[in-house]
N, CA, C and O atoms as CSV, one atom per row, in Angstrom:
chain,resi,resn,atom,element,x,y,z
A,1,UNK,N,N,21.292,-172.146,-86.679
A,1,UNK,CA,C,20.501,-171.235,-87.459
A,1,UNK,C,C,19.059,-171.311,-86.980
A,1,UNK,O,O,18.500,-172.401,-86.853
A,2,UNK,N,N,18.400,-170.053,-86.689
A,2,UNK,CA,C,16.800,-170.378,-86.171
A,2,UNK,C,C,16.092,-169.865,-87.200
A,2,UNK,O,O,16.685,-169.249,-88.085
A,3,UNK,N,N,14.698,-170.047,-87.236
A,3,UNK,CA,C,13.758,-169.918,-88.173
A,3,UNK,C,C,13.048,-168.337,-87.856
A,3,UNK,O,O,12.042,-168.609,-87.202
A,4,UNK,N,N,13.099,-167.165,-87.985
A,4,UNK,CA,C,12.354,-166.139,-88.037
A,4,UNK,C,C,10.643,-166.667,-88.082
A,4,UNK,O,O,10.309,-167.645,-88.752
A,5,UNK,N,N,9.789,-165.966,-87.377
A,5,UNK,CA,C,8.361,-166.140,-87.499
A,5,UNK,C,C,7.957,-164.741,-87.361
A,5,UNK,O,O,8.516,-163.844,-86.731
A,6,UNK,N,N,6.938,-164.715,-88.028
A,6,UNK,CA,C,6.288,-163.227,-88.297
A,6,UNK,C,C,4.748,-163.239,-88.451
A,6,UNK,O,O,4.323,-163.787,-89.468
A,7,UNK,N,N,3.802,-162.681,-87.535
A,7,UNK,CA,C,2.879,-162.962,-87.829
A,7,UNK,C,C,2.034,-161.518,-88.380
A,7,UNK,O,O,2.281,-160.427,-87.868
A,8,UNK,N,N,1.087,-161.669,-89.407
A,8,UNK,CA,C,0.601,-160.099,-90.131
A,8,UNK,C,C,-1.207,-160.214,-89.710
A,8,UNK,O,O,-2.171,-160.970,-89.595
A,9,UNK,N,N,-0.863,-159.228,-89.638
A,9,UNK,CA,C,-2.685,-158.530,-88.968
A,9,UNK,C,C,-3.541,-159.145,-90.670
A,9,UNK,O,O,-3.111,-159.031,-91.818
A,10,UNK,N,N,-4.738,-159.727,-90.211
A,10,UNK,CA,C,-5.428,-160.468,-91.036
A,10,UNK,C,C,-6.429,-159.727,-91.677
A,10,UNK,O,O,-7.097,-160.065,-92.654
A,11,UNK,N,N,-6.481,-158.427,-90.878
A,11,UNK,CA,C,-7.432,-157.123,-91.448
A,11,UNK,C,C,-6.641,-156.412,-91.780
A,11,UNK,O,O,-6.466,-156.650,-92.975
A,12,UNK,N,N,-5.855,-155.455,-91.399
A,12,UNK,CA,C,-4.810,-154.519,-92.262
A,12,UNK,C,C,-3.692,-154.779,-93.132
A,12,UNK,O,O,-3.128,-153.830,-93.677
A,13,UNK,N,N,-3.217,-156.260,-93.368
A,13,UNK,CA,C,-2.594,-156.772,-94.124
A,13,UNK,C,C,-2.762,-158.236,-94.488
A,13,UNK,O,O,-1.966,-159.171,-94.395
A,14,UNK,N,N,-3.338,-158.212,-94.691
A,14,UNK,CA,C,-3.834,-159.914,-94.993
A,14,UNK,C,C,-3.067,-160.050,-96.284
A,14,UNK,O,O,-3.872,-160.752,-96.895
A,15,UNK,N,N,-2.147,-159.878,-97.054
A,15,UNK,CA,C,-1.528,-160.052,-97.967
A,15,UNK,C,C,-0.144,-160.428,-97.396
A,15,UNK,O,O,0.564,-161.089,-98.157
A,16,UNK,N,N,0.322,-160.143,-96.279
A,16,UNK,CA,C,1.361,-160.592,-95.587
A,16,UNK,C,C,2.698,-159.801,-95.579
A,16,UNK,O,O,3.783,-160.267,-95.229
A,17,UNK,N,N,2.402,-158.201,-96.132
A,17,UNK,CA,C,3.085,-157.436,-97.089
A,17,UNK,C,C,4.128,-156.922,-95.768
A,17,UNK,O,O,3.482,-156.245,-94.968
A,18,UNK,N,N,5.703,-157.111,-95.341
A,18,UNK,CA,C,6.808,-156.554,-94.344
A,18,UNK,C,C,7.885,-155.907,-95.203
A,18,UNK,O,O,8.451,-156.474,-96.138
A,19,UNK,N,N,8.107,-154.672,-94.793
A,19,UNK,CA,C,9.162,-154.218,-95.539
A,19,UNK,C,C,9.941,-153.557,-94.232
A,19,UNK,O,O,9.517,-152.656,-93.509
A,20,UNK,N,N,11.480,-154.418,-94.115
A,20,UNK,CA,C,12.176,-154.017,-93.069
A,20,UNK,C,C,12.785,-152.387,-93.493
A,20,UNK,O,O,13.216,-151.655,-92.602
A,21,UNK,N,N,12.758,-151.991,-94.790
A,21,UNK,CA,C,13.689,-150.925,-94.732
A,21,UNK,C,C,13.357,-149.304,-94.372
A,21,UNK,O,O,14.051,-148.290,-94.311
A,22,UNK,N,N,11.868,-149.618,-94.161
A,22,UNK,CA,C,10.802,-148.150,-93.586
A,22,UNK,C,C,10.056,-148.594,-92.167
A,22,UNK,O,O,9.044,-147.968,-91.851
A,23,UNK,N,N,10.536,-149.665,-91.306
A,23,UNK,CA,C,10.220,-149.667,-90.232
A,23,UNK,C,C,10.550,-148.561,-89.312
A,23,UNK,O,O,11.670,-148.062,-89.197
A,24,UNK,N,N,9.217,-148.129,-88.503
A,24,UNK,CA,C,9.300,-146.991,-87.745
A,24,UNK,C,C,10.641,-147.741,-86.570
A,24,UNK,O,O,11.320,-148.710,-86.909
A,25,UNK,N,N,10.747,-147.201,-85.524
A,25,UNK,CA,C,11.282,-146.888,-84.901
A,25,UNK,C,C,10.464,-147.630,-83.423
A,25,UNK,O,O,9.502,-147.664,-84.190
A,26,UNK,N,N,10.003,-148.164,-82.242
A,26,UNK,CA,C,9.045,-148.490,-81.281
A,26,UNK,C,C,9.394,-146.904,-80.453
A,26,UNK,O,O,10.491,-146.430,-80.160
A,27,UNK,N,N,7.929,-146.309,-80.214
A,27,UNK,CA,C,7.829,-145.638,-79.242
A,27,UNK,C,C,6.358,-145.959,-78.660
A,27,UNK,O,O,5.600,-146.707,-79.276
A,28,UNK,N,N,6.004,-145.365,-77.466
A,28,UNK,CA,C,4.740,-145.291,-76.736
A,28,UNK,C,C,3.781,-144.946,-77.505
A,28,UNK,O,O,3.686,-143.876,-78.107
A,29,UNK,N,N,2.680,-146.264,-77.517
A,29,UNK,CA,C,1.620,-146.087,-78.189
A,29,UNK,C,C,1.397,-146.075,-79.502
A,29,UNK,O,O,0.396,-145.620,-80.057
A,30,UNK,N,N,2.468,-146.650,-80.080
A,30,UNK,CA,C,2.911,-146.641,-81.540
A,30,UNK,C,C,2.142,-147.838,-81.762
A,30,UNK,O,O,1.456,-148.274,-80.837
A,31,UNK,N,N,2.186,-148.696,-83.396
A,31,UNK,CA,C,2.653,-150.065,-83.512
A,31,UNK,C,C,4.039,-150.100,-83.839
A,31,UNK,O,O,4.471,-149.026,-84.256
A,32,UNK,N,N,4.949,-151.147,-83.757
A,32,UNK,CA,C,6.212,-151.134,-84.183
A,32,UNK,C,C,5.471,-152.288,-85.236
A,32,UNK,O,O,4.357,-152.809,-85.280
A,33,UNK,N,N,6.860,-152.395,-86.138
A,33,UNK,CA,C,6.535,-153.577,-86.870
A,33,UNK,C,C,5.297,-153.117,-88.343
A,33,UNK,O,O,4.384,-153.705,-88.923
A,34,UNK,N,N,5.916,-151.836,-88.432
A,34,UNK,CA,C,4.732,-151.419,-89.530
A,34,UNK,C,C,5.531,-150.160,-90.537
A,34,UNK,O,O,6.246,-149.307,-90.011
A,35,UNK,N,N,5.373,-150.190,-91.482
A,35,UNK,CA,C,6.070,-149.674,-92.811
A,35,UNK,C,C,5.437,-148.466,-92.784
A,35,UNK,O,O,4.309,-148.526,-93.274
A,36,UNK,N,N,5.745,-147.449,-92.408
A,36,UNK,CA,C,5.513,-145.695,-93.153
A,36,UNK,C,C,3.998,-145.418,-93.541
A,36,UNK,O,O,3.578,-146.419,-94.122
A,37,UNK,N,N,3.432,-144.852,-93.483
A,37,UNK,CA,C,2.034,-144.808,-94.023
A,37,UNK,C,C,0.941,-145.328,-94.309
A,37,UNK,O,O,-0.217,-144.928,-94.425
A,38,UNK,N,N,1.764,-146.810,-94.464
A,38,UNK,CA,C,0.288,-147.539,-95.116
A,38,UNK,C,C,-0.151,-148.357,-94.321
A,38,UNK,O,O,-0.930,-149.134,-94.873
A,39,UNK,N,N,0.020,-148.576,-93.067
A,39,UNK,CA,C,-0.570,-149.013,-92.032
A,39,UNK,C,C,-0.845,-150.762,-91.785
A,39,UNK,O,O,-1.362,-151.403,-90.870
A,40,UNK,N,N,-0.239,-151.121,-93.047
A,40,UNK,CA,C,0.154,-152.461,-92.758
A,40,UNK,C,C,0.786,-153.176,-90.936
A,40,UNK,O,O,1.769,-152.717,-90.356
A,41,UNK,N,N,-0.010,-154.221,-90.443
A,41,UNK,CA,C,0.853,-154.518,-89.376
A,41,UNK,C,C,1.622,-155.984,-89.385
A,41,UNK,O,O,1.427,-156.941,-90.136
A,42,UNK,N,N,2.262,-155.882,-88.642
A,42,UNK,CA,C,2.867,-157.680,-88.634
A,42,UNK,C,C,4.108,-157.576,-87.428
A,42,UNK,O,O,4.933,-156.689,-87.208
A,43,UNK,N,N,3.908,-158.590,-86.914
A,43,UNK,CA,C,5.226,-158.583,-85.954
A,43,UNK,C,C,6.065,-159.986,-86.194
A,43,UNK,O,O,5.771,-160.949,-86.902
A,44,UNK,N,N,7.350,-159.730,-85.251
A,44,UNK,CA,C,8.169,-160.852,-85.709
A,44,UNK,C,C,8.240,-161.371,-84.295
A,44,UNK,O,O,8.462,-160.692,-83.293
A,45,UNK,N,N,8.042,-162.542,-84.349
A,45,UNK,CA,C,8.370,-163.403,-82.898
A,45,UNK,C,C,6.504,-164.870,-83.264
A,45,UNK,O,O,5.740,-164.968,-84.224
A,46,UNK,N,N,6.577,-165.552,-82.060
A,46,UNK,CA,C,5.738,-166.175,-82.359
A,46,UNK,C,C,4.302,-165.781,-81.700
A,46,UNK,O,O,4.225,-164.718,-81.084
A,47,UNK,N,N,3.126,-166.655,-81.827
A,47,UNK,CA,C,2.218,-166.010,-80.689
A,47,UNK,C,C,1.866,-165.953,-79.687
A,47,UNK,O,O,0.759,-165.480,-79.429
A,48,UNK,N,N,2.682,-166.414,-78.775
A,48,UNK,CA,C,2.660,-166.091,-77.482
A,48,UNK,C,C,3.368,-164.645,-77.180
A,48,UNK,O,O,3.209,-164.091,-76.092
A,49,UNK,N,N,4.272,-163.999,-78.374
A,49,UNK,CA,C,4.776,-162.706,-78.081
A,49,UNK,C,C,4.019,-161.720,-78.931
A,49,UNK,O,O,4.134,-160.498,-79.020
A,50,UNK,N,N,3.034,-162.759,-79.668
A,50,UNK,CA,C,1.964,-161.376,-80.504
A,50,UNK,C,C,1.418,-160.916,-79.017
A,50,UNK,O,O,1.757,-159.896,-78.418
A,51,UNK,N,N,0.570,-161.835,-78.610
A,51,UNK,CA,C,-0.097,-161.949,-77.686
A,51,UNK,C,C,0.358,-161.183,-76.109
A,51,UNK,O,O,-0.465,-160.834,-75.263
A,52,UNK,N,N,1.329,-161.089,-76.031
A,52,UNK,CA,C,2.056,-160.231,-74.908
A,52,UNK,C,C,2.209,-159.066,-75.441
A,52,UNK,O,O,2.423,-158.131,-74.669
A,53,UNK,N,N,2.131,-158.761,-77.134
A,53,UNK,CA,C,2.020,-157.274,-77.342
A,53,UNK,C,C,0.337,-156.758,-77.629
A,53,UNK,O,O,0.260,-155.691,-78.238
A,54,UNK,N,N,-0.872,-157.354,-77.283
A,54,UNK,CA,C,-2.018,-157.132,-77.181
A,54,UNK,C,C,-2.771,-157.232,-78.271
A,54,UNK,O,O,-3.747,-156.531,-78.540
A,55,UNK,N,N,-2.030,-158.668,-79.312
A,55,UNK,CA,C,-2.243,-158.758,-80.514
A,55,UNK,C,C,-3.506,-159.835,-79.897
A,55,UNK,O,O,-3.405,-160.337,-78.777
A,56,UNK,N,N,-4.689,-160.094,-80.807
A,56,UNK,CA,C,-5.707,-161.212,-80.462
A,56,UNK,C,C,-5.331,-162.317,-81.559
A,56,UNK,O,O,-4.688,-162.096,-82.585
A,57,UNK,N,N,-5.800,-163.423,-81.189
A,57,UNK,CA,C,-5.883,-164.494,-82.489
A,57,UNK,C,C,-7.585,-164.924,-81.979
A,57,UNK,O,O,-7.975,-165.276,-80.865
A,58,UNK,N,N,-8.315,-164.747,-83.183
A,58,UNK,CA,C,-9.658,-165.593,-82.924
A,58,UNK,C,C,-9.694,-166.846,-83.264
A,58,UNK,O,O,-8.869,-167.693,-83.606
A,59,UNK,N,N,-10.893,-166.791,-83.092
A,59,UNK,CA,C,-11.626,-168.332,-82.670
A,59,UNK,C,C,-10.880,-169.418,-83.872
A,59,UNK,O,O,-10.397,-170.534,-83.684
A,60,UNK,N,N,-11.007,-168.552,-85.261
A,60,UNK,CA,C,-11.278,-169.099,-86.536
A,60,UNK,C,C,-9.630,-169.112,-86.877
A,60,UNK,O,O,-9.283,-169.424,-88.017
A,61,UNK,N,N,-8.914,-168.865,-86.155
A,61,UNK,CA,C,-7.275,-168.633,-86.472
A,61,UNK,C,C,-6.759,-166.944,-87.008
A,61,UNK,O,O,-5.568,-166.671,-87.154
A,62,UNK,N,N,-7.549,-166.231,-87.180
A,62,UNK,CA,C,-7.570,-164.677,-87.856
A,62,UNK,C,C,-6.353,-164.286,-86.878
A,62,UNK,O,O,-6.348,-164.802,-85.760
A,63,UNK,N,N,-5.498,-163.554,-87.178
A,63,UNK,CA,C,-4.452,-162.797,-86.314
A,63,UNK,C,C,-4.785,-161.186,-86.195
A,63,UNK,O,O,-4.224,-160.716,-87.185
A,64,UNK,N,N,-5.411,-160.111,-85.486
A,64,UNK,CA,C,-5.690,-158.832,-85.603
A,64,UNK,C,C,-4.377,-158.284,-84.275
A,64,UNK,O,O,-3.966,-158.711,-83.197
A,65,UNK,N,N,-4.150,-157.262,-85.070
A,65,UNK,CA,C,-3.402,-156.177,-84.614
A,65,UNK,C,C,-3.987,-155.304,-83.226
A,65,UNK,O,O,-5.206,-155.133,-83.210
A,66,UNK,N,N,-3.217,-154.761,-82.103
A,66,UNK,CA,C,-3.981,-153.913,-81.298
A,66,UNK,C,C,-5.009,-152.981,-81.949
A,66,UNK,O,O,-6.225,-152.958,-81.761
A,67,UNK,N,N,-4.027,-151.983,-83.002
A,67,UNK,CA,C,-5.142,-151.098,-83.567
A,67,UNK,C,C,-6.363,-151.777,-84.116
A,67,UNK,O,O,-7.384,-151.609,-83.448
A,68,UNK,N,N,-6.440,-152.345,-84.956
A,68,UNK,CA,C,-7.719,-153.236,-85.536
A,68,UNK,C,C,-8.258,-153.856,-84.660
A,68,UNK,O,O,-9.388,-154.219,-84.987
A,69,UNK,N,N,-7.879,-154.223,-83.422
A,69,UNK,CA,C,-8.865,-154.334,-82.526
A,69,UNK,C,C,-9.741,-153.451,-82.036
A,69,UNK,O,O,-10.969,-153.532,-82.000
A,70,UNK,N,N,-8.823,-152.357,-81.552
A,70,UNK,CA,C,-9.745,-151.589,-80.911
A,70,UNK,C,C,-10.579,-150.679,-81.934
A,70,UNK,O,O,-11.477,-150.009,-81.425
A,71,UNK,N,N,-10.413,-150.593,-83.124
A,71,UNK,CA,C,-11.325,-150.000,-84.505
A,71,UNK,C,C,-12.514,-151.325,-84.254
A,71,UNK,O,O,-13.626,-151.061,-83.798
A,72,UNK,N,N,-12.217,-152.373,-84.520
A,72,UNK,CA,C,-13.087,-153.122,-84.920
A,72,UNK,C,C,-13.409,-154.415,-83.418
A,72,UNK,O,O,-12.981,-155.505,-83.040
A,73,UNK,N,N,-14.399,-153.405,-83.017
A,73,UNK,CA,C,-14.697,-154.157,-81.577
A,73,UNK,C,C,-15.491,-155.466,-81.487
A,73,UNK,O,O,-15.443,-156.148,-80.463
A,74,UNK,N,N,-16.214,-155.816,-82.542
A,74,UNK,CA,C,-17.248,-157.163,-82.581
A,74,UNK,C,C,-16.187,-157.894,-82.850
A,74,UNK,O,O,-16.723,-158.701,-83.609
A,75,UNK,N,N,-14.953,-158.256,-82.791
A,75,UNK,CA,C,-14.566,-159.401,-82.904
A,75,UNK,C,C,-14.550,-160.554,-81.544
A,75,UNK,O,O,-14.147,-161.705,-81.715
């Protein structure tokens, strides 16, 4: 049995909020890993595979999403 890991964008969901049953679909330029509308992000794997999907972790441990990166560039 393995342990699932999931890590959630610390600016668009910092509540930790995943709901598998309105996950989009992955296409180009999308996020996958994000519920219908409300723009919550989070992915499942650890961070070396956030990180291969262009997720950042800062200095301070914060986990941000591609999109919230590129919105929020002073990080």
């Amino acid at each position: 049995m393995s342990i699932r890991k999931f890590i959630f964008c610390d600016i668009c969901n910092p509540q930790g909020i995943r709901s598998i049953e309105l996950r989009r679909a992955p296409r180009e330029n999308q996020r996958t890993g994000r519920r219908l509308g409300d723009g919550r992000a989070w992915i499942e794997g650890d961070l070396n595979n956030a990180v291969k999907n262009r997720w950042l972790c800062t200095s301070d441990g914060r986990h941000v999403c591609p999109e919230c990166r590129a919105i929020k560039k002073d990080i």
